[in-house]
KOLKE-233761 format. One line per field, with one value per residue (C-alpha): residue in three letters; residue number from 1; x, y, z. Coordinates in pm, 1 decimal, decimal comma. Layout:
# KOLKE-233761
code <- c(ala;...)
pos <- c(NUM;...)
px <- c(X;...)
py <- c(Y;...)
pz <- c(Z;...)
***
This chain:
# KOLKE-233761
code <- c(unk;unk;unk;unk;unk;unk;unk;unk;unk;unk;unk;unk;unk;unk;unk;unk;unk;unk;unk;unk;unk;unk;unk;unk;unk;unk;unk;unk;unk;unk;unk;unk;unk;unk;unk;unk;unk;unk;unk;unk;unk;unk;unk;unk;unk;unk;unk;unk;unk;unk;unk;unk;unk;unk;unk;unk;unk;unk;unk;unk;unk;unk;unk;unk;unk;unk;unk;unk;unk;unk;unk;unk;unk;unk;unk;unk;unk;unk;unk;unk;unk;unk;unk;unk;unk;unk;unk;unk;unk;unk;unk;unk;unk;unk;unk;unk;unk;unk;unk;unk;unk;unk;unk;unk;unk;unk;unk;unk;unk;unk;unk;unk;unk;unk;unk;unk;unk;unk;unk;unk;unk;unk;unk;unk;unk;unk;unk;unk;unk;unk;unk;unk;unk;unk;unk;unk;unk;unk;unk;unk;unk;unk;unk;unk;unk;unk;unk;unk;unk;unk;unk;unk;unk;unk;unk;unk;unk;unk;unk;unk;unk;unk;unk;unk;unk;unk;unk;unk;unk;unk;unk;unk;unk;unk;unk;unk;unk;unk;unk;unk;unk;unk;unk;unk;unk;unk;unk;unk;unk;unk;unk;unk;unk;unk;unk;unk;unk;unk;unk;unk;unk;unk;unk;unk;unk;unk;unk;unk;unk;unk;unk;unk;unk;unk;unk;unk;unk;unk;unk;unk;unk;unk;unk;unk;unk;unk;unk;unk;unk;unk;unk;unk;unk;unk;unk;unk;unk;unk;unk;unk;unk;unk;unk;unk;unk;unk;unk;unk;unk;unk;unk;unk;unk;unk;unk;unk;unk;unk;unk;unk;unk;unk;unk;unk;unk;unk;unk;unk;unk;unk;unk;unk;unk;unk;unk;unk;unk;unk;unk;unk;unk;unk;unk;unk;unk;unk;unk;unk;unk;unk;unk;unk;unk;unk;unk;unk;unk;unk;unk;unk;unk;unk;unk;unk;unk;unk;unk;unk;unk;unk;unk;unk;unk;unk;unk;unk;unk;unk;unk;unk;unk;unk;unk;unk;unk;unk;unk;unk;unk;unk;unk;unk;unk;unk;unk;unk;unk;unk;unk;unk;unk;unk;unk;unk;unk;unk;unk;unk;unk;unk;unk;unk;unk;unk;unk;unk;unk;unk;unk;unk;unk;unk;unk;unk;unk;unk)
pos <- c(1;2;3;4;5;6;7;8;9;10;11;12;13;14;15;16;17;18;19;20;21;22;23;24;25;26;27;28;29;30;31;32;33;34;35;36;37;38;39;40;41;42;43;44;45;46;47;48;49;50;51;52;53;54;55;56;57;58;59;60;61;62;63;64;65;66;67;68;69;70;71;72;73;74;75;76;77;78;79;80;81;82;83;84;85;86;87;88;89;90;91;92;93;94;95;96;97;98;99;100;101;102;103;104;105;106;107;108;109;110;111;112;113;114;115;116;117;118;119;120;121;122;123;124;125;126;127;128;129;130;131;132;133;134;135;136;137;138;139;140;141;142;143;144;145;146;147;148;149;150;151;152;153;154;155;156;157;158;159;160;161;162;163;164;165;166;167;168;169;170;171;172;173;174;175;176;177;178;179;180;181;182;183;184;185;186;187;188;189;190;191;192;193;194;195;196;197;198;199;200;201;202;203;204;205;206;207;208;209;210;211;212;213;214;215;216;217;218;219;220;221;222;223;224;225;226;227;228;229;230;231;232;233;234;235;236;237;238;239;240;241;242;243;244;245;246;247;248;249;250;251;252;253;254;255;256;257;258;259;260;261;262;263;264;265;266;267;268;269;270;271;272;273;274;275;276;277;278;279;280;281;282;283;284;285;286;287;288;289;290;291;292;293;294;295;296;297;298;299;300;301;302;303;304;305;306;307;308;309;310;311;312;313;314;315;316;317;318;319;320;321;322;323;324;325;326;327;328;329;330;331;332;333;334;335;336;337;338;339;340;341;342;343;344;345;346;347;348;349;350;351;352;353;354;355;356;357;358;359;360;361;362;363;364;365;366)
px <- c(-6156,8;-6006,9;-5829,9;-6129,1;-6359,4;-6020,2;-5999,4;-6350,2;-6426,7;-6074,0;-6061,6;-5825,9;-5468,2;-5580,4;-5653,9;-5310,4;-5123,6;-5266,2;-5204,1;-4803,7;-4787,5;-4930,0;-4698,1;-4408,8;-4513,9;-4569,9;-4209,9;-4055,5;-4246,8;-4105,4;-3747,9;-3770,7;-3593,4;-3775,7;-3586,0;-3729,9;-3576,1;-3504,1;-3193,1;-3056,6;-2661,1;-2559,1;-2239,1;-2017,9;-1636,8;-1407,3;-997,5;-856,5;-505,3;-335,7;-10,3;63,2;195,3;139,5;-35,4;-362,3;-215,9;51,2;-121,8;-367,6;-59,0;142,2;-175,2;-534,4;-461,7;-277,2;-527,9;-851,9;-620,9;-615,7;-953,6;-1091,6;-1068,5;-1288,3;-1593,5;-1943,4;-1789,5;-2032,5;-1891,8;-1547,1;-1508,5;-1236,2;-1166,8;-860,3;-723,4;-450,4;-271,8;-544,6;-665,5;-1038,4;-1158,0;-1564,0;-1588,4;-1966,4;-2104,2;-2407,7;-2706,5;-2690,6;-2328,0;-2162,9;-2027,5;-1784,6;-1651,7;-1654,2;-1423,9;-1184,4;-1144,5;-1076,4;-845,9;-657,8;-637,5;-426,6;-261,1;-70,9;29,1;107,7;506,1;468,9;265,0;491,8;656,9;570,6;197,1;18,9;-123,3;-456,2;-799,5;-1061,5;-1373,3;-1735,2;-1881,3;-2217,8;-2531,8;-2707,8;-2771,5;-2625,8;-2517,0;-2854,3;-2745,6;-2505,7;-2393,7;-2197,6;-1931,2;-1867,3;-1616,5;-1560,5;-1188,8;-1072,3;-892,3;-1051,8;-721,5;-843,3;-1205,1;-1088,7;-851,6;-1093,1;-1368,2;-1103,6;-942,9;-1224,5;-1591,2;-1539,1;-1418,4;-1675,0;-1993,7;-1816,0;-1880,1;-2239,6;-2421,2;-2522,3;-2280,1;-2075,2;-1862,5;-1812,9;-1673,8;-1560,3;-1674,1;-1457,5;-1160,1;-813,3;-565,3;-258,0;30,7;431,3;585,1;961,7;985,6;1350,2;1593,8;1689,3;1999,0;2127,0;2045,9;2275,6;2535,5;2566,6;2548,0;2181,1;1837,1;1472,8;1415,2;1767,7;1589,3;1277,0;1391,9;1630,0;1354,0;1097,2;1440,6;1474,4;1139,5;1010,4;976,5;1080,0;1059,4;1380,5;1349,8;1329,6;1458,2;1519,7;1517,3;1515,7;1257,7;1031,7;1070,3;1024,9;966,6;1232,3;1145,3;1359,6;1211,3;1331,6;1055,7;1007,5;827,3;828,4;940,5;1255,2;1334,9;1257,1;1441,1;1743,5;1722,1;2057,8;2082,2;2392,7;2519,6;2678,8;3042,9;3004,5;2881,7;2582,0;2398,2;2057,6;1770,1;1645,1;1966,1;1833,6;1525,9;1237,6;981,2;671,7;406,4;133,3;-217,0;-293,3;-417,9;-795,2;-973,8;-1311,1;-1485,5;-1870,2;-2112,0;-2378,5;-2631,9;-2360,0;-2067,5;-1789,3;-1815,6;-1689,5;-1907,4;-1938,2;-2197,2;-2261,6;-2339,8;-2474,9;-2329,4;-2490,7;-2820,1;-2844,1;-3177,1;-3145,9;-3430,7;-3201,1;-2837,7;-2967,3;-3116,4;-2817,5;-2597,8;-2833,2;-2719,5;-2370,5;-2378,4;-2563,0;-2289,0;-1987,2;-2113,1;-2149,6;-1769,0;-1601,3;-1536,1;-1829,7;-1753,0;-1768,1;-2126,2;-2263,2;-2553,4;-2813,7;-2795,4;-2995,4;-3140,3;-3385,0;-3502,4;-3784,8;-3877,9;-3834,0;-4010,6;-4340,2;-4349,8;-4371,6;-4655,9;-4829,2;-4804,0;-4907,4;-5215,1;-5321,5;-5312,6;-5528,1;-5734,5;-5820,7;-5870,6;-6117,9;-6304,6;-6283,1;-6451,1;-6673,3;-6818,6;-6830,0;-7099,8;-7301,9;-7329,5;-7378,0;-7553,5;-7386,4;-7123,3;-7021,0;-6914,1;-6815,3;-6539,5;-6406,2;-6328,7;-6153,2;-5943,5;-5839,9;-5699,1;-5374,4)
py <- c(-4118,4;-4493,1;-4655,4;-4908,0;-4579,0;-4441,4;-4750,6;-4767,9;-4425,7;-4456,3;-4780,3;-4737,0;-4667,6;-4980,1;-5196,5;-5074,5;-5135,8;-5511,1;-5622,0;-5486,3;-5695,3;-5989,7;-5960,4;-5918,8;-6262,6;-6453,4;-6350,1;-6371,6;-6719,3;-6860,3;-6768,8;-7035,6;-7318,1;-7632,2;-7787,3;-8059,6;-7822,7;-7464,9;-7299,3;-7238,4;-7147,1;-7259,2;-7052,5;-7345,1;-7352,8;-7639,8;-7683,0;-7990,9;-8056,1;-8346,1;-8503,1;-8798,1;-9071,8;-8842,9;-9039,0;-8856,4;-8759,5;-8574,8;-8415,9;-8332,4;-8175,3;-8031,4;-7936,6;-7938,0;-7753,3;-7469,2;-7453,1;-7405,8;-7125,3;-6959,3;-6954,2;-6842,0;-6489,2;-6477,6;-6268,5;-6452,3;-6785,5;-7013,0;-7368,2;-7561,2;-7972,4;-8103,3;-8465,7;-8639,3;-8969,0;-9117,4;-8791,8;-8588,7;-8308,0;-8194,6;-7890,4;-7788,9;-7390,1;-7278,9;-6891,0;-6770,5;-6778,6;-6510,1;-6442,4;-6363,9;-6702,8;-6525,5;-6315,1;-6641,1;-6819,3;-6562,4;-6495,8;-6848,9;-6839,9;-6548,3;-6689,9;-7018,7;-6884,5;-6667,3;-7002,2;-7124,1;-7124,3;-7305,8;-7621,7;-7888,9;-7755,6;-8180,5;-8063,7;-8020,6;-7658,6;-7611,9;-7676,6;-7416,9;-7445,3;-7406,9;-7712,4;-7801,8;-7821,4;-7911,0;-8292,5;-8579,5;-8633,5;-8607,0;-8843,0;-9104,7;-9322,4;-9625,4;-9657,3;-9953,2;-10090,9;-10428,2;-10282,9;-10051,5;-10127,9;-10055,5;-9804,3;-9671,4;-9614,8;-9471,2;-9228,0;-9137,6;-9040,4;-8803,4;-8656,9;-8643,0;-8688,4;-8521,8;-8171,7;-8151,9;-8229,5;-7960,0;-7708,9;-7738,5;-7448,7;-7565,1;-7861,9;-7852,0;-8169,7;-8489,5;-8786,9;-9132,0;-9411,6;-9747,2;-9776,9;-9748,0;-9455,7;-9432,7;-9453,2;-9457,8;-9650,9;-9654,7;-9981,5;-9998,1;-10258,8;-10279,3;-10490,9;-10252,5;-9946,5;-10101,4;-10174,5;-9809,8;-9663,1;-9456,8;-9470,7;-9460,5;-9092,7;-8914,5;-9137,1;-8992,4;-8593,8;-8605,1;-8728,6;-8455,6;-8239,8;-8320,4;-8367,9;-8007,3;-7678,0;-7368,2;-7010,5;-6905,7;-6527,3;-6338,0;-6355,0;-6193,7;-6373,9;-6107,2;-5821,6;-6033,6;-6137,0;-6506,2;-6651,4;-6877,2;-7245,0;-7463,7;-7777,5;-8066,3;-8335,8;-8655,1;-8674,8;-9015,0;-9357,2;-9427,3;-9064,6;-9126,9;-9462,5;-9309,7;-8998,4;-8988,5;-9031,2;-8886,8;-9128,4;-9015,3;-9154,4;-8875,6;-9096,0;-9114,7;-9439,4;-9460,2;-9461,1;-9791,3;-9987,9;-9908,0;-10073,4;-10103,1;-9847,5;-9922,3;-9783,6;-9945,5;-9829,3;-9764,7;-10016,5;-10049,8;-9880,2;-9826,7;-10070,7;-9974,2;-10245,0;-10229,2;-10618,4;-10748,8;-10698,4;-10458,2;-10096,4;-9777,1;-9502,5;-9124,7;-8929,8;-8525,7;-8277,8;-7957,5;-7629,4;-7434,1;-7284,5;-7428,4;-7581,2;-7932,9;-7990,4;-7744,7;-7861,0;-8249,9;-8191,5;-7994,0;-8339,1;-8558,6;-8356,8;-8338,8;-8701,8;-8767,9;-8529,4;-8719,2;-9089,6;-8997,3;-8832,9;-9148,4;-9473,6;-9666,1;-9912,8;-9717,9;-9704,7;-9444,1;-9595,2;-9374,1;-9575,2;-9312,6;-8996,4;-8812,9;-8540,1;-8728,0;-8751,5;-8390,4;-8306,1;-8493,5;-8354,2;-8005,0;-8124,6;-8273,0;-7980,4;-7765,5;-7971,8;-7959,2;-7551,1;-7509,6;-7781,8;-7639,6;-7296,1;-7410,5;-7592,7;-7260,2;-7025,2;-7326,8;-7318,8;-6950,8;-7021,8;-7222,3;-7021,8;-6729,8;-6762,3;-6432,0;-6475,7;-6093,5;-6197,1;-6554,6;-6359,6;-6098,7;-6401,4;-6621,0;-6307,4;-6270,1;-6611,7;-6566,1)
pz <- c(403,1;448,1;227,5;95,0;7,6;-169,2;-363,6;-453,7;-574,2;-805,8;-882,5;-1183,4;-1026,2;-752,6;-1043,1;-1191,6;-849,3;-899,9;-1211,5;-1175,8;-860,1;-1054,5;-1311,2;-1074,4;-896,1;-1219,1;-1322,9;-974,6;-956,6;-1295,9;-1136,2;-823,2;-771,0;-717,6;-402,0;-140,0;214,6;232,4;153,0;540,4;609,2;957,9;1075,7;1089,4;985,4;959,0;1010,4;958,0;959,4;859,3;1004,9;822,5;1072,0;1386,5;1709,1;1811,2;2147,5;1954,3;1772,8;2060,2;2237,2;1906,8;1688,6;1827,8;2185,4;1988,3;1735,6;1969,4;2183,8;1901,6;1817,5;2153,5;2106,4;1776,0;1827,6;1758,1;1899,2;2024,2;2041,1;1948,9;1897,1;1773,5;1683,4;1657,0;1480,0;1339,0;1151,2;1114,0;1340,1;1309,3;1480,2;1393,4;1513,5;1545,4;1575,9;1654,6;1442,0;1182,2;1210,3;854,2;746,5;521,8;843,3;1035,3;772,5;774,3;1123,7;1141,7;893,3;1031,9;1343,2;1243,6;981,3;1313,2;1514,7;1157,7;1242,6;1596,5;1448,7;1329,3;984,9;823,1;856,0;536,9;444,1;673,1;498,8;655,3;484,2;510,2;487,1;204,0;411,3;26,1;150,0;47,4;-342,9;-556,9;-820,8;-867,2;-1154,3;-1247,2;-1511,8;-1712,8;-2000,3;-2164,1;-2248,3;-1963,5;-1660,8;-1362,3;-1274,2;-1659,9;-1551,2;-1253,7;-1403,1;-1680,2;-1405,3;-1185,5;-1512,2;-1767,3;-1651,4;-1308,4;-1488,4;-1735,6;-1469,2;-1267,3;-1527,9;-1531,8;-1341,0;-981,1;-930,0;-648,8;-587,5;-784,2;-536,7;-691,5;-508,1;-557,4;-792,1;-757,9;-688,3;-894,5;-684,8;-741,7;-489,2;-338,3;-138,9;-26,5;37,1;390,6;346,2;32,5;290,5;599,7;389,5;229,2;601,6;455,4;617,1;482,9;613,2;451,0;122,2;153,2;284,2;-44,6;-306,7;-136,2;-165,5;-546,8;-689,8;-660,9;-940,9;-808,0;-1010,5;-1151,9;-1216,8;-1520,8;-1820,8;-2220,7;-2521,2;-2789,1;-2728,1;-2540,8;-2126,7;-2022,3;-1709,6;-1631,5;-1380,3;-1248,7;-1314,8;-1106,5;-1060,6;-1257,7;-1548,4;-1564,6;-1330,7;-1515,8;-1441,8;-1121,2;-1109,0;-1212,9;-919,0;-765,6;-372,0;-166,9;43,5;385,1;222,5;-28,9;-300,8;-516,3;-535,6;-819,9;-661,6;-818,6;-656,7;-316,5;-372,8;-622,5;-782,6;-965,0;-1115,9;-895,4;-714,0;-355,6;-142,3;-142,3;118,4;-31,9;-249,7;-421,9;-521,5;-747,3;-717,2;-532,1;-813,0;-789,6;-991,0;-1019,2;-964,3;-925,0;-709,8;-771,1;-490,2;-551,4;-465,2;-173,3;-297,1;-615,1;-740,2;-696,2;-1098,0;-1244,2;-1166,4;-1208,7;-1539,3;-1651,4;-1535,2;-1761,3;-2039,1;-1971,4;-1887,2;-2246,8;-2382,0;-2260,5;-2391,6;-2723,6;-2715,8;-2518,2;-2638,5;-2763,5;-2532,7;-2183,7;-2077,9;-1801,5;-1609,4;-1372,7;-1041,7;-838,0;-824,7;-553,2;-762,8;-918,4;-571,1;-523,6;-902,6;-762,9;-477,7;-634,8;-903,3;-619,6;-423,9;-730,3;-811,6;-423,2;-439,7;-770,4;-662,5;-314,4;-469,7;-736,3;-420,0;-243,0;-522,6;-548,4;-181,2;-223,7;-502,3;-386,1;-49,7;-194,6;-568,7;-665,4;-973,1;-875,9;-492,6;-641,1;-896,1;-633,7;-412,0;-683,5;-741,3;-352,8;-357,1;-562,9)
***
């Protein structure tokens, strides 16, 4: 006995078998996410180290040789290429296809945080990440006041608006495009520094020095412990103004008589446009996996959200987004596959003039 005489002679358990699988699809169907590419995870890992005011050959020499030595050993290694600029080392380590990414990371991460003493000790800490194959950002807007300051709008979208969208299910990275970067800056007095015998770099090593919290211990006030921090960084520029520098004669000179400090911005190395006039804007990237009609439509409402809580006077304008692009393509996509099976238990109609034959067909399609 086959299977199909089985199945015919006891057609109630097959019928059964069916309708569960049905059920299980419908559900299973309703729980997609609606995405233009498939999810894929390439086995890529990326170190970059940064060397502020390091030449690329030294840190070809000091950095990137003694990073890729390390990395050599790694099992699953397929290909290293680093890239090197002005202070910043970039080293891109691919596996093989289908190697754990998570394994891959950590190896990696193992395996510099060993040479970790021989780099040079001004490096900042190592970033080894994976990077987001998700695309580019999916939607971007604009911000806009009649009152703020662009350093306001600025600050407002890395303190404020950039938090809250990153709470929304999916979302994986806000960036700010244009603006201005708050920045505090020393700029000393050359003819003041000669004349008390001190130089720019005993200036700087003693404000790093200074401006720092470290943990002081443990301690009892009543019946209760408290942790205990030695706080010595500035809270604010006139605290900083007034820092005290040692001076190789044994004195102590302010800071501000050695030259000036401001609260100013960085200098501009990124400037957005929107019809030719300067904004400040805000693109979000989705985490790895995510569905890209989900996520955006849960941004919409936290964008919605935030205007009515800020100022009446900030507006939040929708400069782009591609998943309308992506939404259509799924309707049309949709319509095409009912439409072709209606055609199909059509033809098998009018070939066959049997409603019986037509109906077992229409139910083989799904």
């Amino acid at each position: 006995m086959n299977i199909s005489e089985w199945s015919i002679k006891r057609p109630t358990p097959v019928i059964l078998f069916f309708l569960i699988i049905t059920l299980l699809g419908i559900f299973s169907f309703t729980k997609l996410g609606i995405d233009e590419n498939p999810n894929v995870d390439f086995p890529i890992i990326i170190a970059n180290i940064v060397q502020p005011g390091a030449s690329p050959k030294e840190l070809e020499a000091d950095v990137t040789k003694k990073v890729e030595d390390s990395l050599i050993g790694i099992a699953g290694l397929e290909h290293i290429t680093s890239t090197v600029t002005d202070g910043s080392s970039l080293t891109a380590i691919e596996f093989t296809v289908g190697y754990p990414t998570q394994t891959a990371l950590n190896d990696v991460r193992d395996a510099i945080s060993k040479i970790r003493q021989s780099l040079p000790q001004d490096i900042n800490d190592p970033s080894i990440t994976h990077p987001n194959f998700s695309g580019e950002p999916f939607i971007v807007y604009s911000i806009e006041s009649s009152s703020k300051s662009v350093e306001q709008l600025s600050y407002l979208i890395d303190n404020t608006i950039s938090r809250e969208i990153l709470t929304v299910p999916g979302v994986g990275q806000v960036t700010r495009a244009g603006g201005l970067d708050r920045e505090i800056r020393v700029e000393l007095n050359p003819e003041r520094m000669r004349a008390l015998g001190v130089t720019a770099d005993q200036i700087s090593a003693q404000i790093k020095s200074l401006n720092i919290n470290v943990p002081g211990g443990q301690g009892e006030a009543g019946s209760q412990e408290q942790t205990i921090r030695t706080i010595g960084s500035a809270l604010t520029v006139d605290q900083l103004r007034s820092l005290q520098i040692s001076l190789p004669t044994g004195q102590n000179a302010r800071l501000d008589t050695l030259g000036k400090i401001s609260d100013a911005t960085a200098d501009v190395r990124q400037i957005a446009r929107l019809d030719g006039k300067p904004v400040v804007s805000f693109a979000v990237t989705r985490a790895q996996g995510a569905s890209l009609i989900s996520t955006e439509e849960g941004v919409r409402k936290k964008v919605s959200e935030l205007e009515k809580r800020l100022p009446s006077d900030i507006k939040i304008n929708l400069i782009r987004t591609t998943a309308k692009y992506t939404h259509d393509s799924y309707i049309a996509s949709r319509d095409a596959l009912f439409l072709g099976a209606g055609l199909a238990v059509l033809v098998i109609f009018v070939f066959l003039r049997n409603w019986q034959s037509t109906i077992i067909g229409a139910l083989a399609i799904p």
